[in-house]
C-alpha positions, -999 to +999 in steps of 0.1 A: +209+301+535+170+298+542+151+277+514+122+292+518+117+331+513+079+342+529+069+375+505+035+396+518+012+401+496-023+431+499-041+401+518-034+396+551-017+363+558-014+350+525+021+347+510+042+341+479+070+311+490+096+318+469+118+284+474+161+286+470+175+262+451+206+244+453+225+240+423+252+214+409+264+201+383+237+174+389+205+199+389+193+210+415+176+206+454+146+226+459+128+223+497+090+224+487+077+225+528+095+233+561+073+228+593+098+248+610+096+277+586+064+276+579+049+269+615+032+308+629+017+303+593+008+268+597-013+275+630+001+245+644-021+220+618+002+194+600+001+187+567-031+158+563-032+150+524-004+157+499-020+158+462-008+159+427-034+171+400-021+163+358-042+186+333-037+179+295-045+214+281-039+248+284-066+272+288-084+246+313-101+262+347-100+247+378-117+258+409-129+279+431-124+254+457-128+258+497-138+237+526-162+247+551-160+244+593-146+218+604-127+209+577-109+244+566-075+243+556-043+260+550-028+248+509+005+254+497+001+250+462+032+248+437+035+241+401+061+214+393+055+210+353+040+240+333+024+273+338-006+284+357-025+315+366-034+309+404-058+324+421-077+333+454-107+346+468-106+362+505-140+348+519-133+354+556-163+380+562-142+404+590-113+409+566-106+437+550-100+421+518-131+403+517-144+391+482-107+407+468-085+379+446-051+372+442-034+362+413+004+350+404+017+328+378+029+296+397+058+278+370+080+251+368+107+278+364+100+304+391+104+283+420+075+301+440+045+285+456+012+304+469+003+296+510-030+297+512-047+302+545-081+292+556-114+310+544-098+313+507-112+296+475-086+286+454-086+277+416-061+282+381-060+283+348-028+263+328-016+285+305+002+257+290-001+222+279+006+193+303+003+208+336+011+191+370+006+207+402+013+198+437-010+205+469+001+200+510-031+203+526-038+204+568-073+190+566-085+157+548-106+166+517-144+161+528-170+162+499-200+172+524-179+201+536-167+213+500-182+243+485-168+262+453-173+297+434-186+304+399-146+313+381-169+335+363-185+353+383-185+390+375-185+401+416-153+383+410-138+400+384-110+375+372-097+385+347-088+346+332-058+353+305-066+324+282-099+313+263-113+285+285-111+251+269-126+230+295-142+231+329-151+201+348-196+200+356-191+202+393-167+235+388-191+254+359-219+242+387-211+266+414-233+295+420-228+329+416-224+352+449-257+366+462-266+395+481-266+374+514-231+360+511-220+366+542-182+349+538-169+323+564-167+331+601-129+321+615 
């Protein structure tokens, strides 16, 4: 049985992983990452920083995240306690899907994580109370490198399902996209 199940989604290389579970009367074993699975997605990077994010309420916005050259990087991103809208931005200016967003309700319950390749901003809304997610990430988080989208920005078009509570001053910073956003060059 393969624990990890790759879906396609409209946006070239980034997929759904919808993870198999093992059950027993004890619970269950759930595989979060694979190198083996995972590795013509993976580019041959290794994962660099494993992180854990906690958020108390539900309507709360996090993101759009990314890292700029040299410090791009591929995210798995999975939800271990709660519910979250996830979603992504293509910014990879020769892609066909540039500037177009992906969205899929990461859970506890649904067992599926979202593999996110480089050039993507990446952000979420909980939709409930109490929220952990996890992150595997092949680059180490570099704060000069970082660079973020305005969640509300109406090029965008996110539709967010939940009023938003709470957004942290660095996120509800970010610009808007201009006329000469040109996307990132991979």
């Amino acid at each position: 049985m393969k624990n990890l199940i790759l879906e396609t989604t409209f946006i070239e290389d980034l997929k759904v992983i919808e993870h198999k579970s093992v059950f027993d009367s004890r619970g269950f074993l759930n595989r979060l990452f694979c190198q083996e699975t995972l590795k013509d997605f993976m580019k041959n990077k290794t994962i660099k920083q494993i992180n854990k994010t906690f958020t108390k309420k539900k309507g709360t916005l996090r993101g759009m995240h990314y890292q700029i050259h040299p410090f791009e990087e591929t995210k798995i991103v999975s939800c271990l306690r709660g519910k979250v809208l996830d979603v992504v931005v293509d910014l990879r200016k020769k892609s066909s899907t540039f500037l177009n967003h992906f969205s899929i309700i990461l859970s506890a319950e649904n067992f599926k994580s979202l593999l996110v390749p480089e050039g993507f901003a990446h952000g979420f809304q909980t939709l409930t109370d109490e929220t952990e997610m996890l992150y595997f990430h092949t680059a180490d988080y570099n704060k000069s490198y970082e660079r973020g989208l305005n969640v509300l920005d109406p090029i965008l078009g996110i539709k967010w399902p939940e009023d938003i509570i709470e957004r942290s001053k660095r996120d509800s910073s970010f610009p808007m996209i201009d006329r000469d956003f040109e996307g990132l060059d991979l």
